[in-house]
C-alpha positions in Angstrom: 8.2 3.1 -14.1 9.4 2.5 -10.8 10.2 5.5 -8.4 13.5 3.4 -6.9 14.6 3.6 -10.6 17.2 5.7 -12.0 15.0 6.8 -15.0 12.1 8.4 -12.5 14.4 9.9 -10.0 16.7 11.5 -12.5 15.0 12.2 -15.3 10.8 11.9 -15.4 10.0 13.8 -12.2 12.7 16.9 -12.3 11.5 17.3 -16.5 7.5 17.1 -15.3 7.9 19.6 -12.7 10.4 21.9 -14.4 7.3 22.0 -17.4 4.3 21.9 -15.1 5.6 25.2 -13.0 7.1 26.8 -16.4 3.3 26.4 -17.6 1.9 28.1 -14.7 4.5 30.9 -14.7 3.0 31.9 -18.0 -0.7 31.5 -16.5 -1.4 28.6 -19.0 -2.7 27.0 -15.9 -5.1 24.3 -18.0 -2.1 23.4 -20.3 -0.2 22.8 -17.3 -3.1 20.4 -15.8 -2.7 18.9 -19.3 0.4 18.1 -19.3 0.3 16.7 -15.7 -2.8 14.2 -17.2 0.0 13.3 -19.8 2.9 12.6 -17.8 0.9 10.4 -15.3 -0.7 8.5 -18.2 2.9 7.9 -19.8 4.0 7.1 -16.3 1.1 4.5 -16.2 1.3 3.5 -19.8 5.7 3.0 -19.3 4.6 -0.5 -18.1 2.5 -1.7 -20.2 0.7 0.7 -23.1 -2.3 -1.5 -24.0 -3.8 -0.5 -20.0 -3.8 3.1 -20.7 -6.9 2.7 -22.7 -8.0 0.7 -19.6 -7.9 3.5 -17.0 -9.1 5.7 -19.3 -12.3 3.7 -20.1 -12.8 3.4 -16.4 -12.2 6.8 -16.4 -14.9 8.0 -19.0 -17.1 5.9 -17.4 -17.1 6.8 -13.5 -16.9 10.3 -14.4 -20.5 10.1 -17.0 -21.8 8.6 -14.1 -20.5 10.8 -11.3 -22.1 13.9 -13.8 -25.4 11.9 -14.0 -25.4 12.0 -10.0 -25.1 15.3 -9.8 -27.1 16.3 -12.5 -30.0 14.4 -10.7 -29.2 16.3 -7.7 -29.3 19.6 -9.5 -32.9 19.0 -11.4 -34.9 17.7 -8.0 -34.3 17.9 -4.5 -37.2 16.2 -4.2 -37.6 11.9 -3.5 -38.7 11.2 -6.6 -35.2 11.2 -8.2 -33.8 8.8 -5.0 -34.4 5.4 -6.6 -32.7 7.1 -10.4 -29.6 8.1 -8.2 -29.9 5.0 -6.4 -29.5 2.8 -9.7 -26.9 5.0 -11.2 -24.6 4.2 -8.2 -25.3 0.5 -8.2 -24.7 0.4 -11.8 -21.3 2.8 -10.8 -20.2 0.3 -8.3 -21.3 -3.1 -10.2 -19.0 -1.8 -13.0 -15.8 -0.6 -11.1 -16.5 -4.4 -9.3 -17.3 -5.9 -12.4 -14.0 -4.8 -14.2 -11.7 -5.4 -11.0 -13.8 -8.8 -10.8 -12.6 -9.6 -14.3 -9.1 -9.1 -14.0 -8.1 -9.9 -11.0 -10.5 -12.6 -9.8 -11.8 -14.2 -12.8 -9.3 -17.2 -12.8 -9.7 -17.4 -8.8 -13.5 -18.3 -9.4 -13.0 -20.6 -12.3 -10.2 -22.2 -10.1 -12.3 -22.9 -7.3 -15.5 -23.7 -9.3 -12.9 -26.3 -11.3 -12.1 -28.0 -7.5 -15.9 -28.1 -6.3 -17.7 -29.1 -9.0 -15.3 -31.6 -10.9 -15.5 -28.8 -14.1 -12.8 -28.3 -16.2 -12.9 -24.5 -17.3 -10.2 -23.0 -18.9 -8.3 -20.2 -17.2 -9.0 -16.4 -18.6 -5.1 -15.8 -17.9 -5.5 -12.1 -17.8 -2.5 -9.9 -17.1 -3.4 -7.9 -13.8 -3.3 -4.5 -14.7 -1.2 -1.8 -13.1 -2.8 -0.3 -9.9 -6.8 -1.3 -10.7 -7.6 -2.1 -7.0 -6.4 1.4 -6.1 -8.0 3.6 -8.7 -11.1 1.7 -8.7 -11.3 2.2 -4.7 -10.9 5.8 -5.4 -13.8 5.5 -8.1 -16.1 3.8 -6.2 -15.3 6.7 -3.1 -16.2 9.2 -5.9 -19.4 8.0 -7.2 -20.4 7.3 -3.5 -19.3 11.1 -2.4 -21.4 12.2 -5.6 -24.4 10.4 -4.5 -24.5 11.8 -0.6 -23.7 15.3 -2.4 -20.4 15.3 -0.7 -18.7 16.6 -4.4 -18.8 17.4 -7.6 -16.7 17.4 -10.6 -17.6 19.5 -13.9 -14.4 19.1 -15.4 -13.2 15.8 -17.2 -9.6 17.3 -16.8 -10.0 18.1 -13.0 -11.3 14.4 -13.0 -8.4 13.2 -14.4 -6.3 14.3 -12.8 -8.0 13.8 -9.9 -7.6 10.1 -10.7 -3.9 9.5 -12.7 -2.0 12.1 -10.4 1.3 9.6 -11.1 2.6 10.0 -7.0 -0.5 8.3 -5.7 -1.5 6.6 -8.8 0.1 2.8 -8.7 -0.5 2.0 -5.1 -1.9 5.0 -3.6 -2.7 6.9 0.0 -6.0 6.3 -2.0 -7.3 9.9 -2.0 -10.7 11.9 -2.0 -12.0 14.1 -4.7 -12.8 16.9 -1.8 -9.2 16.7 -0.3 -7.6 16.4 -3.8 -8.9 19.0 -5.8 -9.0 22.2 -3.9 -5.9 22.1 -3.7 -4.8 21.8 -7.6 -7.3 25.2 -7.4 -5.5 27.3 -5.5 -3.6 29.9 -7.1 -0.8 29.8 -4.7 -0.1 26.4 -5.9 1.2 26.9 -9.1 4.0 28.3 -8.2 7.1 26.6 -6.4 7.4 26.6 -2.7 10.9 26.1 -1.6 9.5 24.5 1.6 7.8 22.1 -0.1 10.1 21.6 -1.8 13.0 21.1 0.6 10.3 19.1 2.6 9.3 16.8 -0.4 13.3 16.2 -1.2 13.6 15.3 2.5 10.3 13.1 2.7 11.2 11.3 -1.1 15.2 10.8 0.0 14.0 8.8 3.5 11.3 6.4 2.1 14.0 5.8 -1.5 16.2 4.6 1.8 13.9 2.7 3.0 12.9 0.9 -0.2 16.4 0.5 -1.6 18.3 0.2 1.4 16.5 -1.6 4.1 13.6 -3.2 2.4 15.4 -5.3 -0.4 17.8 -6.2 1.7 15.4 -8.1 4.2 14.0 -9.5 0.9 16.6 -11.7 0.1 16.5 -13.5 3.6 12.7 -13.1 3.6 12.1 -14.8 0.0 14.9 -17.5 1.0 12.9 -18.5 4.1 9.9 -18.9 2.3 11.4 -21.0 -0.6 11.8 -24.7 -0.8 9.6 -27.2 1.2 12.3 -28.7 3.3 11.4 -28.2 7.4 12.2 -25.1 8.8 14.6 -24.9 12.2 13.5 -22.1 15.2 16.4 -19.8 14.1 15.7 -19.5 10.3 12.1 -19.6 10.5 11.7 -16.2 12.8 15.1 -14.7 10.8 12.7 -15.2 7.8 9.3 -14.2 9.4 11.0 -11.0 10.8 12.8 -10.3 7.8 9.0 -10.1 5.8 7.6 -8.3 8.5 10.9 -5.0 8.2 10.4 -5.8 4.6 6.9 -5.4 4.4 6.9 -2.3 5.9 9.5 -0.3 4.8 8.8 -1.2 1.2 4.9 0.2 2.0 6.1 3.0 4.3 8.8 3.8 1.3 6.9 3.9 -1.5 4.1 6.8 0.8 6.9 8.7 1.6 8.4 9.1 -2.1 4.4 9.4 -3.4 3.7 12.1 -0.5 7.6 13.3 -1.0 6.8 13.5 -4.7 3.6 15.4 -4.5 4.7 18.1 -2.1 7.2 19.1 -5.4 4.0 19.8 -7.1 2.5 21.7 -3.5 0.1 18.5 -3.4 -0.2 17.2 0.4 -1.2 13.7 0.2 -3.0 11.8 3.4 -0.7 10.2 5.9 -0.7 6.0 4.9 1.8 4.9 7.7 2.3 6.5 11.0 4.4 3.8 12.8 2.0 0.7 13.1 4.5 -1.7 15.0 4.1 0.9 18.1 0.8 -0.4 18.3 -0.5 -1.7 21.5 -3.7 -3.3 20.2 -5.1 -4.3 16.9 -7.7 -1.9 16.9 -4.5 0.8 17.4 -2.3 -0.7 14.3 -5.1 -0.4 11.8 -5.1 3.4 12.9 -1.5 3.4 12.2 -1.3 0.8 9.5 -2.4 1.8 5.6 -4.7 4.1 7.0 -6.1 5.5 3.4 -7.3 1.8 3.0 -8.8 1.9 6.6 -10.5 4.8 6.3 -11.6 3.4 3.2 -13.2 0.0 4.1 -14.9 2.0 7.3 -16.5 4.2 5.3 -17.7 2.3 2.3 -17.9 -0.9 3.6 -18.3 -1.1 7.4 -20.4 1.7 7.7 -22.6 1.2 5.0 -23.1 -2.6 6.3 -24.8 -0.6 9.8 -21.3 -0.1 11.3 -21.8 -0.4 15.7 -25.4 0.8 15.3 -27.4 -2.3 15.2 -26.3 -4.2 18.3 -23.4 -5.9 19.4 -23.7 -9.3 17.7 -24.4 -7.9 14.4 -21.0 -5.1 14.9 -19.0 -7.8 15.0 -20.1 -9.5 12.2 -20.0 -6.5 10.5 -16.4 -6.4 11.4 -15.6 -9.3 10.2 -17.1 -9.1 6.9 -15.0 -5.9 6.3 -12.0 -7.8 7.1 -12.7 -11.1 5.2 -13.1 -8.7 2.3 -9.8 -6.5 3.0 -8.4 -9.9 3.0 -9.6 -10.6 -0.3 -9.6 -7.2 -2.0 -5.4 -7.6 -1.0 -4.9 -10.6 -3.5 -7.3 -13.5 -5.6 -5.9 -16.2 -3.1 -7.6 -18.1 0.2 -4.5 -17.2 2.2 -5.3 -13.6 2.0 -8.6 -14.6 3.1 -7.6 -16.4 5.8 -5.0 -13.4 6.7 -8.2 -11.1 6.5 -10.8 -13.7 8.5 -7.7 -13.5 11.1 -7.5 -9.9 11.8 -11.9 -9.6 12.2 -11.1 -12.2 14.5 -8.7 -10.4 16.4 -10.8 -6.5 16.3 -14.1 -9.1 17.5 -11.7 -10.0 20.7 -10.4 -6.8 21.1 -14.0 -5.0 20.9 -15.0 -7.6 23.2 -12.3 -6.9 25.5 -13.0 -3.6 26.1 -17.0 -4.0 26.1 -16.3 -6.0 29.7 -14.0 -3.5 30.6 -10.6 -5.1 30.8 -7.2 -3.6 30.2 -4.2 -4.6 29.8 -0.4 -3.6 30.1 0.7 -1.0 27.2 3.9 -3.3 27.6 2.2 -6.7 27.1 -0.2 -5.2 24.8 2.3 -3.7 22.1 4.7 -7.8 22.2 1.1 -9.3 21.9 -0.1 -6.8 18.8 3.5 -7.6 17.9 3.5 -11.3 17.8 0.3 -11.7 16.1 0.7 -9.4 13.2 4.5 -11.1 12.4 2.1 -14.5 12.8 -0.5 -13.4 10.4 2.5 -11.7 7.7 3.0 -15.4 6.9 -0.3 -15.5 5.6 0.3 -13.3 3.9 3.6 -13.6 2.3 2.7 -17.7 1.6 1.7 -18.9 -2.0 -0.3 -21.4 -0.2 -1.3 -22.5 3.3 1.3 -25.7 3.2 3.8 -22.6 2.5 2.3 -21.1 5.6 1.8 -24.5 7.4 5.8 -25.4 7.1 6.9 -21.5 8.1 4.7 -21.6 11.4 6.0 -25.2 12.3 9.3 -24.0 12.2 8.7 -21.0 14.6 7.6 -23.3 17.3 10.5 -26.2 16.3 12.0 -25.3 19.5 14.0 -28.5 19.3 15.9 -27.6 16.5 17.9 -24.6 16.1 20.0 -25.4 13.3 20.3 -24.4 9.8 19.0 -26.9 6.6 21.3 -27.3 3.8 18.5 -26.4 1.5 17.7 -23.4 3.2 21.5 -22.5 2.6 21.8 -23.2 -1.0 18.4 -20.9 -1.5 19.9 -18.4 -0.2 23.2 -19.2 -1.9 21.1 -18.9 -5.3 19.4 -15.6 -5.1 23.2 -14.2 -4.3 24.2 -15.7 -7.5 27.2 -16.2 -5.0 28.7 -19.4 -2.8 28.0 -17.9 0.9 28.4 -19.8 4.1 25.0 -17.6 5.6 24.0 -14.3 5.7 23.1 -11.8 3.3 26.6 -10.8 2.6 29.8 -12.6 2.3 30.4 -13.9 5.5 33.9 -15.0 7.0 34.6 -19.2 7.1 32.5 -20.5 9.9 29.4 -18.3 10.3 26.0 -19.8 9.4 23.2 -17.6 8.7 21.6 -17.3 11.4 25.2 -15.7 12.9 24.0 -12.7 10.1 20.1 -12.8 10.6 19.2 -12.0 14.2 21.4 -9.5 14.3 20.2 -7.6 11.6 16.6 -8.3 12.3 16.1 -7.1 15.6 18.2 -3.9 15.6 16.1 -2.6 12.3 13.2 -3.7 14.6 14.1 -1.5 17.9 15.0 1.9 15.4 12.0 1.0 13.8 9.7 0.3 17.5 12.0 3.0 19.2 12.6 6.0 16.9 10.2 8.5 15.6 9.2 8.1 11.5 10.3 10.0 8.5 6.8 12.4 8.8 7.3 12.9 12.5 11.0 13.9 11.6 10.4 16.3 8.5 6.8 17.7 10.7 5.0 17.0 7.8 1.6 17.1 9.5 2.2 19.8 11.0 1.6 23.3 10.0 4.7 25.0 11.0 6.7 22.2 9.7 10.4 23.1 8.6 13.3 21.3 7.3 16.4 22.7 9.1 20.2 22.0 7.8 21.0 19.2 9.9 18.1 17.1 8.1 19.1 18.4 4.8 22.7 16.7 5.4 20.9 13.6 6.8 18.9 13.2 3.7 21.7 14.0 1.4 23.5 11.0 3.0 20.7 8.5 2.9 19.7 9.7 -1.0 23.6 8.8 -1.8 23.9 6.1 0.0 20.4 4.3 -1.6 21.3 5.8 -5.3 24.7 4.4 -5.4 23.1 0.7 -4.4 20.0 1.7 -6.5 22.3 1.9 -10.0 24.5 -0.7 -8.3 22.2 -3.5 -8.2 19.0 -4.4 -10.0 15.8 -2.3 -8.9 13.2 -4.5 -7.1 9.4 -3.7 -7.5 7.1 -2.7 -4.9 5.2 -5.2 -2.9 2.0 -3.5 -3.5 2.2 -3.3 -7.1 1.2 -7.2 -6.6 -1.7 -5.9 -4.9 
């Protein structure tokens, strides 16, 4: 069930709430909780049935062991029950690898295994289940927490909902028990907040915007550039590299705002996942800024536990890189997102060396470099292979051609469904598509490297943060404008539900 889709906005999350606070109101607080399990697990289930008994396997599972943890903990403080709790977490995160492993890499290794040794093993073809890198992150967070005696969790209902809480469920922030669960606690949240309510409404209308408005419509010109295998000109190549790199973002920065938009109905503050990465003026500074719940994530479960900056310089930056190389891969069972990965540990290597020998370097100069490379490595990214890449980069340094192929053209003219001379809207006899790219591109870019974000706006991190009139109107306008091209035209997923 999408959250740009009619069927969510209009129907699933008003009913939920309305039954969720009507619950509290009569103090039937665990039937309320209840329910709240069952709408995320039909919100889950909506797209495919058969992985409900998936997540709730995993489920079962991580919370036995997360009780075993503690239960160890509770018996002996002493070391004798160390190397017990030690193999109860391996086995923990083996598993949650094991099953993530099956699903979503299984045909990569077979693939590759195929290509080196000659073999001939068939494909597993398994469907990649809805949101399993994200709650089996959060798992792994859990059992690791539960081992350094961080949390607990007696309740398989708290744990739950801990995990299927449907705003945060499909593609996160990806949460922690201990920032989660306190808060489903408190007393005062069980009954509605107008504020957060009015804030959540404000929050869910701007990032629906940004999905349905701005992000699809850079798809089209994105997903045109990056069809076909015909040589890309200067012009089209950067219209289609910049169009990914708005897309990209406002589809990620959308969907956190309607999942932290979303949860604030239910007086559930999500972490902050984007806070305006293209400001950045360093690499270091946009993972800060970019998916920071997944940042936080690989720091402290991976680069930390790997010995982090404490074992000397030559082993921090391999240490970074390794993090990196396996962001890359966690993202998508492909060597492109490999590569994307090995390129930004590359970059936070130079950048750590940079500053160990004490150079600086313009903010100004810094943000266009930052700039250029992350747009660079978003081809990575978006290719389905590194000839896709190979023939996208090419063309952004074709300075001798700045024209427009006839291929390109008639891609374009096909995902319309619609004879178009360029653009991505009827355009008048004469203008080519590059006449409509450009000038699209790069004034969404300025708002977007200029202006302040959605959170900044609605002063959702802070705690005297208020919603006046004139941002009620605003979001009114925006919630129209993106519903009426929302039922208008056909609902595009997420990116990350790919992921």
């Amino acid at each position: 069930m999408l959250f740009n889709s009619a069927l969510y906005i209009f129907l699933f999350l008003p009913v939920v709430a309305l039954v969720y606070f009507g619950l509290n109101q009569q103090r039937l607080v665990l039937p309320a909780k209840a329910w709240l399990v069952l709408a995320s697990l039909f919100f889950y289930g909506y797209w495919n049935a058969r992985y409900v008994l998936l997540i709730l396997s995993s489920m079962l599972v991580n919370y036995a062991l997360g009780t075993a943890l503690n239960r160890a903990k509770q018996l002996a403080r002493d070391h004798q029950r160390r190397p017990r709790r030690k193999t109860v977490l391996l086995f923990g995160v083996v598993f949650n690898l094991g099953l993530l492993g099956c699903f979503k890499y299984a045909d990569f290794l077979l693939g590759n295994m195929n290509w080196v040794f000659g073999a001939d093993l068939p494909m597993l073809q398994l469907a990649l289940p809805l949101a399993i890198s994200f709650f089996t992150f959060q798992q792994i967070a859990y059992l690791v927490d539960c081992y350094q005696e961080d949390t607990q969790e007696y309740d398989f209902l708290n744990y739950a909902l801990f995990v299927t809480f449907f705003p945060q469920l499909i593609a996160g922030p990806i949460v922690h028990h201990r920032e989660m669960m306190p808060q489903f606690a408190r007393m005062r949240n069980y009954l509605v907040r107008w504020r957060n309510v009015v804030m959540g409404l404000f929050i869910f209308s701007v990032g629906l915007f940004k999905k349905v408005v701005i992000a699809d419509s850079f798809a089209v010109w994105a997903d045109a550039g990056f069809a076909g295998e015909a040589p890309l000109r200067l012009l089209e190549a950067w219209g289609a590299s910049l169009s990914y790199t708005v897309q990209l973002y406002y589809d990620f920065s959308g969907y956190s705002d309607m999942a932290i938009g979303a949860a604030l109905l239910f007086n559930i503050r999500l972490p902050i996942n984007f806070n305006s990465p293209y400001k950045a003026t360093n690499i270091r500074d946009f993972w800060r800024r970019w998916h920071i719940t997944l940042s936080r994530w690989l720091r402290d479960y991976l680069y930390i536990p790997l010995g982090g900056n404490r074992r000397g310089p030559p082993r921090t930056y391999a240490n970074l890189f390794v993090t990196f190389l396996l962001g890359g891969l966690w993202h998508g069972a492909a060597w492109t997102f490999v590569a994307w990965g090995a390129m930004h540990g590359c970059a936070l290597m130079l950048h750590r060396l940079w500053r160990q020998y004490g150079l600086r370097m313009p903010a100004l100069l810094g943000w266009l470099l930052t700039f250029l490379f992350v747009n660079t490595s978003w081809v990575l990214f978006r290719a389905e292979s590194f000839a896709s890449a190979e023939r996208m980069l090419r063309g952004m340094l074709n300075f001798r051609d700045l024209g427009l192929s006839q291929e390109f053209l008639d891609h374009l003219a096909a995902l319309f469904g619609i004879p178009l001379t360029g653009g991505w809207f009827p355009a008048a006899p004469g203008q080519t598509v590059s006449d409509w790219a450009l000038p699209w591109a790069l004034p969404v870019l300025a708002f977007t490297f200029l202006a302040r974000n959605s959170l900044q706006i609605s002063g959702y991190g802070e705690a005297a943060g208020r919603i006046g009139f004139a941002k009620i109107h605003l979001a009114l306008v925006l919630f129209v404008v993106a519903s009426y091209k929302m039922l208008s035209t056909s609902s595009q997923v997420f990116l990350y539900f790919n992921f």
